[in-house]
C-alpha positions as CSV (number, residue, x, y, z in Angstrom):
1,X,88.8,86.3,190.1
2,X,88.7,86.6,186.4
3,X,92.3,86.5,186.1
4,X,92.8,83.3,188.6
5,X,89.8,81.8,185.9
6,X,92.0,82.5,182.9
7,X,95.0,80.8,184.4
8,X,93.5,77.8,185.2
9,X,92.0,77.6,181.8
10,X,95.6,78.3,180.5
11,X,96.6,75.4,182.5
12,X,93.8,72.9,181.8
13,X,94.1,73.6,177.5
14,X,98.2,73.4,177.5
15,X,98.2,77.5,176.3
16,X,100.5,79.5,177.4
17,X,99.2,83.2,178.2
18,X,101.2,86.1,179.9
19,X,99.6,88.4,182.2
20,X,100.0,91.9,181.4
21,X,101.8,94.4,183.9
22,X,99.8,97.2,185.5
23,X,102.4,99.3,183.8
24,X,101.2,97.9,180.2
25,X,97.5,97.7,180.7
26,X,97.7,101.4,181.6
27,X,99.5,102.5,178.3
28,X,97.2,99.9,176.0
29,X,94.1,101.9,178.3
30,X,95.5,105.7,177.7
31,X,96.0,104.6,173.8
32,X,92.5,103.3,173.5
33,X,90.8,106.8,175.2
34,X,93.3,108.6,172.9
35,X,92.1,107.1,169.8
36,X,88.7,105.7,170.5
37,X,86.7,108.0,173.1
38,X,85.9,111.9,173.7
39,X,88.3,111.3,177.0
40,X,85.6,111.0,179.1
41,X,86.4,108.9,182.1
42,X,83.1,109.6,184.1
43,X,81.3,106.4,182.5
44,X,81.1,102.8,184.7
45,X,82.0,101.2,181.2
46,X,84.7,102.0,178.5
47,X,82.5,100.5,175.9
48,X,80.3,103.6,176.7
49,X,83.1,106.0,176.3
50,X,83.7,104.7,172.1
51,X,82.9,107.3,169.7
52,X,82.3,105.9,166.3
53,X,81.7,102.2,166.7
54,X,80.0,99.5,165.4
55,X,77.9,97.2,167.8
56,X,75.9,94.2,166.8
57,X,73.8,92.1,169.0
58,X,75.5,88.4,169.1
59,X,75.2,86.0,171.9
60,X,78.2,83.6,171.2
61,X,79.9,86.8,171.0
62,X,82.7,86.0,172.6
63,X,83.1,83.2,170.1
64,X,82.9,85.3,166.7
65,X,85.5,87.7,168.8
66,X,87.9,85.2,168.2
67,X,87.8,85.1,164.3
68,X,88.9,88.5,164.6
69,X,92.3,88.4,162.4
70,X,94.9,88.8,165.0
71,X,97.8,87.2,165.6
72,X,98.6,88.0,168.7
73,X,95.4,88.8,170.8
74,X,95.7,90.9,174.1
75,X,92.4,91.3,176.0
76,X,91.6,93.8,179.1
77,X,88.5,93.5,181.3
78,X,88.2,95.0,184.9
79,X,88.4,92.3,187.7
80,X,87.3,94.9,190.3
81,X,88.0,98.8,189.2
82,X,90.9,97.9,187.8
83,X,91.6,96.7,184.5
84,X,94.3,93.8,184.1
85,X,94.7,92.1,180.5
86,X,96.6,89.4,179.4
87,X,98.5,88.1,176.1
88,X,97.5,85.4,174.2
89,X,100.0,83.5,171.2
90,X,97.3,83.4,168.9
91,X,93.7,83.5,168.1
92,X,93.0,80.0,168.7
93,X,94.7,80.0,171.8
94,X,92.2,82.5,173.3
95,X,89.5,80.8,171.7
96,X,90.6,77.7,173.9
97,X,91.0,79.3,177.0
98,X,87.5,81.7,176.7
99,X,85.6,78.1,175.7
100,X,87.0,77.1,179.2
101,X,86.4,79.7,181.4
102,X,83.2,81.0,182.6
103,X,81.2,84.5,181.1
104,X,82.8,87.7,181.6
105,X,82.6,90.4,179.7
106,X,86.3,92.2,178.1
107,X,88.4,93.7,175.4
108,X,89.7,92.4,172.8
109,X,92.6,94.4,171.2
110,X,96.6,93.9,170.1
111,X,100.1,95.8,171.4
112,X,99.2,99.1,169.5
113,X,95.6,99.3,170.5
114,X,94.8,99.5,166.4
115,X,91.2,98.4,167.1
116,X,89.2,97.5,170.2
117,X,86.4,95.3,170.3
118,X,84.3,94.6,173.0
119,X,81.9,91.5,174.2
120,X,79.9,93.0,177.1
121,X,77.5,91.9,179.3
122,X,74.0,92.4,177.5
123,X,75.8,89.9,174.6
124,X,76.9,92.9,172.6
125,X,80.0,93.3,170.3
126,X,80.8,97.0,169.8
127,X,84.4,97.7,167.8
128,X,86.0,100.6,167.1
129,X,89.2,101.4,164.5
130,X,90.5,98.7,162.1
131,X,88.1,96.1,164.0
132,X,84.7,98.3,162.2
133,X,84.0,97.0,158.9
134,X,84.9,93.6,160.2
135,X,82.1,93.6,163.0
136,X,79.6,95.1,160.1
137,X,79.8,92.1,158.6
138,X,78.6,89.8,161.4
139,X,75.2,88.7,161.3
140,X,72.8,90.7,164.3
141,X,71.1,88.0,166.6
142,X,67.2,88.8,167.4
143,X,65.5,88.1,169.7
């Protein structure tokens, strides 16, 4: 569902996106628990598995996500159990297609899984490696 959602966003803003292969999502997934997690595979969430993050509480989350300085965004989420990702040209281009498509909650990283950072589903942003200092600097929402 969430993949067919970022398609036709794709389609309706003129971006074009790739869809990553099983094959890729796994090695940008075994990278991440590598780098960013105690290996423990046992949580419903992979935002629960980071070790040494930074969250902050920030409803248009998904929005501030995208002033992340990337150049070439991927992002992961998990449709069902499975994760499935897709690559996005630019910043701006995922900042399109997100404004189109309804709530969901995913991972923001790049090809070599240098940072991860994640909007979830209680409006949270929680980032971990090179994406840490950056999310300390955005403002906490309260409510």
């Amino acid at each position: 569902m969430i993949s067919e959602w970022i398609s036709r966003a794709a389609i309706a803003t003129g971006d074009r996106v790739r869809k990553l292969g099983p094959t890729e999502v796994d090695r940008i997934l075994e990278s991440i628990r590598r780098r960013f997690t105690a290996g423990d595979q046992n949580r419903r969430y992979l935002w629960e598995e980071f070790e040494d993050c930074q969250s902050r509480k920030c409803i248009d989350g998904w929005e501030r996500l995208c002033e992340f300085p990337e150049s070439h965004p991927l992002i992961l989420f998990q449709d069902t159990s499975e994760f499935e990702g897709f690559s996005f040209p630019a910043s701006e281009s995922l900042h399109r297609v997100l404004a189109e498509s309804p709530g969901f909650e995913f991972y923001l990283t790049n090809a070599e899984a240098a940072f991860v950072i994640c909007f979830n589903h209680h409006d949270y942003l929680i980032g971990v490696g090179t994406a840490k200092d950056w999310l300390a600097t955005i403002p906490e929402d309260h409510e």
